[in-house]
C-alpha positions in Angstrom: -3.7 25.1 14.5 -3.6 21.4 13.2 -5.8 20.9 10.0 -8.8 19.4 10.3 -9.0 15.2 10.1 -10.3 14.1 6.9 -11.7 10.4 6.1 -11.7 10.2 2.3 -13.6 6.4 1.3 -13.1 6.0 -2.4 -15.6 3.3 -3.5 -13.9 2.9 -6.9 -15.8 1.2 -9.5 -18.5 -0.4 -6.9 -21.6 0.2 -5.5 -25.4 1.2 -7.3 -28.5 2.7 -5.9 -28.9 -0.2 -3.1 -25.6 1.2 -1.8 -26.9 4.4 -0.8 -28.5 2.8 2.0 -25.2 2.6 3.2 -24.5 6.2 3.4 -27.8 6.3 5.3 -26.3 4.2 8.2 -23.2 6.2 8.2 -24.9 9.2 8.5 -27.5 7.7 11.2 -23.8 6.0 13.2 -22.4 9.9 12.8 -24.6 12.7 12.9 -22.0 15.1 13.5 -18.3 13.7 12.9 -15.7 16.1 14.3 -13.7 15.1 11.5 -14.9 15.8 7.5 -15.9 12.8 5.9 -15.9 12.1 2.7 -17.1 9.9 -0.4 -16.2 9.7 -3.5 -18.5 7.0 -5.2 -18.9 6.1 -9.0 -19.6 9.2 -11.2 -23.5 7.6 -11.8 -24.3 8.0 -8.1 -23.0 11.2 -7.1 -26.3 13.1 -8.0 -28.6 10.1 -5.8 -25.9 10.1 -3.3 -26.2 14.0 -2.9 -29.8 13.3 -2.0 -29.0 10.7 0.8 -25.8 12.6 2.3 -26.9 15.0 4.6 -25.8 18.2 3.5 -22.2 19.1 5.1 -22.3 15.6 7.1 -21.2 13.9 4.2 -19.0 15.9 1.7 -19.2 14.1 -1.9 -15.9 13.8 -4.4 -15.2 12.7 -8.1 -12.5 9.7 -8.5 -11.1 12.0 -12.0 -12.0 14.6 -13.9 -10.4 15.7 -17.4 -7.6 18.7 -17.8 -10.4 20.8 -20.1 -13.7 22.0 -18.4 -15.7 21.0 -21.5 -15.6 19.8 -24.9 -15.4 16.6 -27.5 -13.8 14.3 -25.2 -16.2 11.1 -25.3 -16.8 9.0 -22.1 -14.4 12.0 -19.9 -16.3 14.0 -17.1 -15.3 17.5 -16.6 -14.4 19.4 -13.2 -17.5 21.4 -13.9 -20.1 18.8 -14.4 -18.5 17.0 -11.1 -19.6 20.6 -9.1 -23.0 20.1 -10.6 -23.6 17.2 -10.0 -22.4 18.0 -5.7 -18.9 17.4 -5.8 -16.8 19.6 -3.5 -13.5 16.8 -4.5 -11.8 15.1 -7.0 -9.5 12.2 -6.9 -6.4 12.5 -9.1 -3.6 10.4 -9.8 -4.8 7.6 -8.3 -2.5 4.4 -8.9 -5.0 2.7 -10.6 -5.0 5.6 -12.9 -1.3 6.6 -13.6 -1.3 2.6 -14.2 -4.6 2.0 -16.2 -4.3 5.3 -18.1 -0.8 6.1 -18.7 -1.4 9.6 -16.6 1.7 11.2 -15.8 2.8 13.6 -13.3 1.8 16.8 -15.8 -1.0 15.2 -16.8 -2.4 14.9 -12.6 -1.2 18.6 -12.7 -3.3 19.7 -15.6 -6.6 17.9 -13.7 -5.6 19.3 -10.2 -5.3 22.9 -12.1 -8.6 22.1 -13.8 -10.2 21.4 -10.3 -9.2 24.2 -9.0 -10.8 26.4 -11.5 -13.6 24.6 -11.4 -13.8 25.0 -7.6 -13.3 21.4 -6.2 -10.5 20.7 -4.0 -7.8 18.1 -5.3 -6.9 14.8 -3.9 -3.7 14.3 -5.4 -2.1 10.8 -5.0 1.4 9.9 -4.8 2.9 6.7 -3.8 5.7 3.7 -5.1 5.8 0.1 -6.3 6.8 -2.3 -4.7 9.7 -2.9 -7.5 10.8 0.9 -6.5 10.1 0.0 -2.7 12.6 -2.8 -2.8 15.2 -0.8 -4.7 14.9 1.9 -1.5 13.4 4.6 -4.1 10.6 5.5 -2.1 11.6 9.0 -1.2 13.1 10.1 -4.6 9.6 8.7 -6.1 7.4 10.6 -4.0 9.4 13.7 -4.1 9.5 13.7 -8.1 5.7 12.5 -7.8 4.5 15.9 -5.5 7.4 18.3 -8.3 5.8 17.0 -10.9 1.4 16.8 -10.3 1.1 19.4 -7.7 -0.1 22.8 -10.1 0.6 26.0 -9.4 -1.9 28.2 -7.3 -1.9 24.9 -4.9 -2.8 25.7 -1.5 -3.8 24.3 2.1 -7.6 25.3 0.7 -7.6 23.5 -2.4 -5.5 20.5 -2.3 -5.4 17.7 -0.1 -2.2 15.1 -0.8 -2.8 11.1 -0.6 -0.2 8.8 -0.1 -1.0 5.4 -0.7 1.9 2.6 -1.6 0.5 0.9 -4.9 2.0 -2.5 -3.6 -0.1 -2.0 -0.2 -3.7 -0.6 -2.4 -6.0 -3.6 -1.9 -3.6 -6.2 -0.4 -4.2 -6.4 2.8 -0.6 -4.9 3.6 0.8 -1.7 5.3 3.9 0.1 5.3 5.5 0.1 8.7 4.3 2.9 10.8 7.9 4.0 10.9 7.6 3.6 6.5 4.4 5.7 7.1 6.3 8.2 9.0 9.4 8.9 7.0 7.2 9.7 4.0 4.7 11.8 5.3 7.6 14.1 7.0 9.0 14.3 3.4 5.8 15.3 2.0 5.5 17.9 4.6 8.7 19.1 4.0 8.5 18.9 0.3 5.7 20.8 0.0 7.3 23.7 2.0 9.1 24.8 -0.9 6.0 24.6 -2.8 3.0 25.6 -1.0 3.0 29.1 1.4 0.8 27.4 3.7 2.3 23.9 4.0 1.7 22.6 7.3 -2.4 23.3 6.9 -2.3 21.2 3.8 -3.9 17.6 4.4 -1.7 14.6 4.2 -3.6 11.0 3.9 -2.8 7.6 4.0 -4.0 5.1 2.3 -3.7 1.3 1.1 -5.6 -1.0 3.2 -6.7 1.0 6.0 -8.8 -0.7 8.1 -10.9 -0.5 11.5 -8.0 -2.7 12.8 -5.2 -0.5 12.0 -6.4 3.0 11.6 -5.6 3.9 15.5 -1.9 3.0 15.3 -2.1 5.1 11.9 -3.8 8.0 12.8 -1.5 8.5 16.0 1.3 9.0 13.6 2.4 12.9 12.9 2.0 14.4 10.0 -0.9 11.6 9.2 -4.3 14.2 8.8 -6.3 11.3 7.7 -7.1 8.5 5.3 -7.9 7.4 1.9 -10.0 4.3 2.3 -10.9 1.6 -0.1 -12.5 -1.2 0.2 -13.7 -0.6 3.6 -15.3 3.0 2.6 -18.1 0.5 1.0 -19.7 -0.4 4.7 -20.9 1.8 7.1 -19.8 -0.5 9.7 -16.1 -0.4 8.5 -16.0 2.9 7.5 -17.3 4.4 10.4 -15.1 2.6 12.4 -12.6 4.1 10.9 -13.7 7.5 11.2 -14.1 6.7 15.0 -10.5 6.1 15.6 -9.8 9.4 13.0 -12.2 11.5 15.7 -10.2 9.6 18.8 -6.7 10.7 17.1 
């Protein structure tokens, strides 16, 4: 059996309390997705947003979480207080992060293993620059990128794996669908060596997704999804988006 489609939006550091009128219309545009959807909005509007999202219609996510579930660590959130507040996700290892923050690959690991004791399913992030693009370094990066973050006691259940090209995040530009391909194979494969149940585990792409290319996308094997963006932020665009997911 195929794992179920998942449309991730990650709204970033965007959106306030207006916004949530937005996950009103998404919920009132699909009442009852086939596929999971998913938001993870700033860390101030997941309690609201819980609220607004429906119950199971609308899954809510954290975009990090620290590597300890509590103590002096001012301006950090923990895994715990992210299931308190309604999170059933976390993001980790975003780009922006691993750039903005210095986060290694151990460092993703210690959050994805503090997730998973905390009960919250990972979203684990991989992807290259455009520098390690060019050089043909895509598949040795994202191979040492899933060694390196993915904890042990990762499974189909807990993690979910994101690959999103840091020169495509927010650009407007994609991969090829035949780039898209090659790397979600490896990921698959890669993660056979790690993970008992490796084909249930959830592969994503993201880095500009949008209603206008998610079809072609989504028809791609080994492609269980997306990790949105920008276009998470609208109903309009996002649910477009989980439209062609549900059509896939």
């Amino acid at each position: 059996m195929a794992p179920r489609k998942l449309a991730a939006g990650n709204w970033k550091m965007n959106g306030d309390l207006a916004s949530l009128a937005e996950i009103d219309a998404l919920i009132a545009a699909h009442p009852a997705p086939s596929c999971e959807v998913l938001v993870c909005p700033p860390a101030v509007l997941l309690h609201p947003m819980k609220e607004r999202a429906g119950g199971a219609r609308v899954a809510l996510g954290g975009q990090d979480c620290h590597a300890d579930l509590a103590g002096a660590h001012t301006g950090d959130i923990s895994a715990v207080q992210l299931k308190d507040a309604g999170a059933s996700h976390v993001i980790l290892g975003h780009s922006e992060r691993r750039a903005d923050h210095g986060e290694t690959d151990a460092v993703v690991a210690a959050k994805a293993a503090a997730a998973h004791a905390a009960g919250l399913i990972a979203i684990i992030c991989v992807g290259e620059t455009e520098t390690q693009r060019d050089a043909d370094q895509t598949l040795a990066v994202i191979a040492s990128q899933l060694d390196g973050s993915i904890p042990e006691g990762a499974t189909a259940a807990n993690t979910v794996i994101a690959y999103e090209p840091v020169w495509a995040i927010g650009t407007g530009r994609t991969p090829t669908l035949d780039q898209i391909a090659e790397v979600h194979a490896l990921m698959r494969e890669r993660l056979g060596g790690r993970i008992g149940d490796a084909a249930q585990v959830r592969l994503l792409y993201g880095g500009s997704v949008k209603p206008g290319n998610a079809a072609q996308i989504f028809a791609l094997s080994d492609v269980d999804g997306a990790l949105v963006g920008g276009a998470s932020l609208k109903a309009a665009d996002f649910g477009a988006i989980i439209a062609a997911l549900q059509a896939a």
